[in-house]
C-alpha positions in Angstrom: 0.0 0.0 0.0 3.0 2.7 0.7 4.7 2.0 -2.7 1.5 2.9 -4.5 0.8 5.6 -1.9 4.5 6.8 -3.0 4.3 6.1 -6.6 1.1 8.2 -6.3 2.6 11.5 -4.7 5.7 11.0 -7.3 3.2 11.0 -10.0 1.3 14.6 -8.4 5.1 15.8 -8.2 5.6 15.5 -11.1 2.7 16.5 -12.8 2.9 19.5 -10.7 6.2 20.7 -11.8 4.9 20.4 -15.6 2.0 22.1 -15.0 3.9 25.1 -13.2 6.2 25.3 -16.3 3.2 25.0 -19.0 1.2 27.2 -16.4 3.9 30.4 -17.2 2.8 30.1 -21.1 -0.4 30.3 -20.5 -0.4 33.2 -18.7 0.9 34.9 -21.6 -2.3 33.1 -23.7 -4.5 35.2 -21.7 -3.0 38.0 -23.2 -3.9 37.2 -26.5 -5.5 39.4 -28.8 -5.9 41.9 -26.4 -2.2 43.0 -25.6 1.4 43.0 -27.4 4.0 42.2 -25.7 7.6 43.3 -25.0 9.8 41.2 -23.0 12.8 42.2 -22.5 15.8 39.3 -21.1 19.2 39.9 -18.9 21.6 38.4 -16.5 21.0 41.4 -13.9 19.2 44.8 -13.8 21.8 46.9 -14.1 23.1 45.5 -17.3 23.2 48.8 -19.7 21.2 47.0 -22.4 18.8 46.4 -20.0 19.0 49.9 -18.0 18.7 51.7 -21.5 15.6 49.6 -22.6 13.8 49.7 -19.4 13.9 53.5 -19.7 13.2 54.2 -23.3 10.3 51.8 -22.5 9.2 53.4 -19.7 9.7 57.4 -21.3 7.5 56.1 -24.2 4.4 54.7 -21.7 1.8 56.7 -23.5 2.3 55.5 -26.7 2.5 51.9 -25.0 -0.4 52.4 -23.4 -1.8 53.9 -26.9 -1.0 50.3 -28.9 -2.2 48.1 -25.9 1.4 46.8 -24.8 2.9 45.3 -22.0 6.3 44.9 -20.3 7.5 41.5 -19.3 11.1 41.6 -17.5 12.9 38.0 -17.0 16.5 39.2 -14.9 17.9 36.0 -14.0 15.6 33.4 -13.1 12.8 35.8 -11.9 9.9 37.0 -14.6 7.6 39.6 -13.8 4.9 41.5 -15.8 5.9 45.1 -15.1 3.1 47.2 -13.6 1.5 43.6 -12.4 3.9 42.0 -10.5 0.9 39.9 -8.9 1.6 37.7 -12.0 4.2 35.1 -11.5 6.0 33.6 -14.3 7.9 31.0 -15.7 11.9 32.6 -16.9 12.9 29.3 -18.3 9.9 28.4 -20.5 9.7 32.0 -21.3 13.4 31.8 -22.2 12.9 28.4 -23.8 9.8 30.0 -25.7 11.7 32.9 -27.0 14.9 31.7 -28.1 16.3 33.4 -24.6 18.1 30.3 -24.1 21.4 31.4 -22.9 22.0 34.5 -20.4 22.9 37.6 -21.9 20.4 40.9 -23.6 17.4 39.9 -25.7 14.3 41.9 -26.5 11.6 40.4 -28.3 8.2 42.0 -29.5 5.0 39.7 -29.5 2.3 40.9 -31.2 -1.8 39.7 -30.2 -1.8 36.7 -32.3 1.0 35.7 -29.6 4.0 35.0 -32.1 7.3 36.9 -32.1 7.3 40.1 -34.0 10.5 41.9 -33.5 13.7 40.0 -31.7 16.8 41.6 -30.8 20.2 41.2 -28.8 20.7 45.0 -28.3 18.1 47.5 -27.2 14.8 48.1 -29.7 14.4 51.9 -30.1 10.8 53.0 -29.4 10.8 54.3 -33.2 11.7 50.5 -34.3 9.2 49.4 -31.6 6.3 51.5 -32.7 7.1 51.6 -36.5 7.1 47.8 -36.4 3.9 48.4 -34.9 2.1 50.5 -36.7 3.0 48.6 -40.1 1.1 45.4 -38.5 -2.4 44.8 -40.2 -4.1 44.3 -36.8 -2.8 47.9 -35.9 -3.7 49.6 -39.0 -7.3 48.4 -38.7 -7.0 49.9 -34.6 -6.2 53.1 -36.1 -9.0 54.0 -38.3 
């Protein structure tokens, strides 16, 4: 009765553990269609890729606000939604899901449908960012 009592909780463990991974995409699913994304990768906040995203991001907040974005920043092993840090999620499967594999800068842009728009291993200018943007289909229909 104990081995299948222990297989058991080793089989719940296990499960669990997957479903906390899978649980960090799917957070970002709710997203979809309603928000793009930016998420922006590094080793440690004070990496100046980092620093000098973080800030054009954050002097460009109307017109982020204006094109329904959000801010997702993975330093190390912690991910947060800027803004909402009530979310918890996943850095490795976001990593993982963004071709953030190693350590090291990456910014990438996710646009509603929920695939990467815009990837890159030095800072994305807000005029890249919004130009980008603005050329997408989805955007030109929100702007009429």
């Amino acid at each position: 009765m104990s081995c299948t009592l222990n297989g058991i909780v080793a089989a719940i463990t296990v499960l669990g553990s997957a479903t906390i991974a899978h649980s960090a995409v799917d957070q970002l699913d709710q997203f979809r269609w309603n928000h793009r994304i930016v998420v922006v990768f590094a080793d440690r906040s004070d990496e100046a890729n980092y620093v000098q995203q973080m800030a054009s991001l954050r002097d460009a907040q109307e017109a982020l606000a204006e094109r329904d974005m959000l801010i997702i920043s993975v330093v190390s092993d912690v991910a947060a939604i800027i803004d909402k840090p009530q979310l918890k999620l996943d850095a490795d499967s976001l990593r993982k899901r963004f071709g953030a594999k190693g350590r090291g800068f990456r910014a990438v842009l996710i646009g509603k449908d929920g695939g990467a728009k815009l990837s890159s291993n030095r800072p994305i200018t807000p005029a890249e960012l919004f130009s980008t943007i603005d050329a997408m289909p989805m955007r030109q229909s929100e702007m009429r």
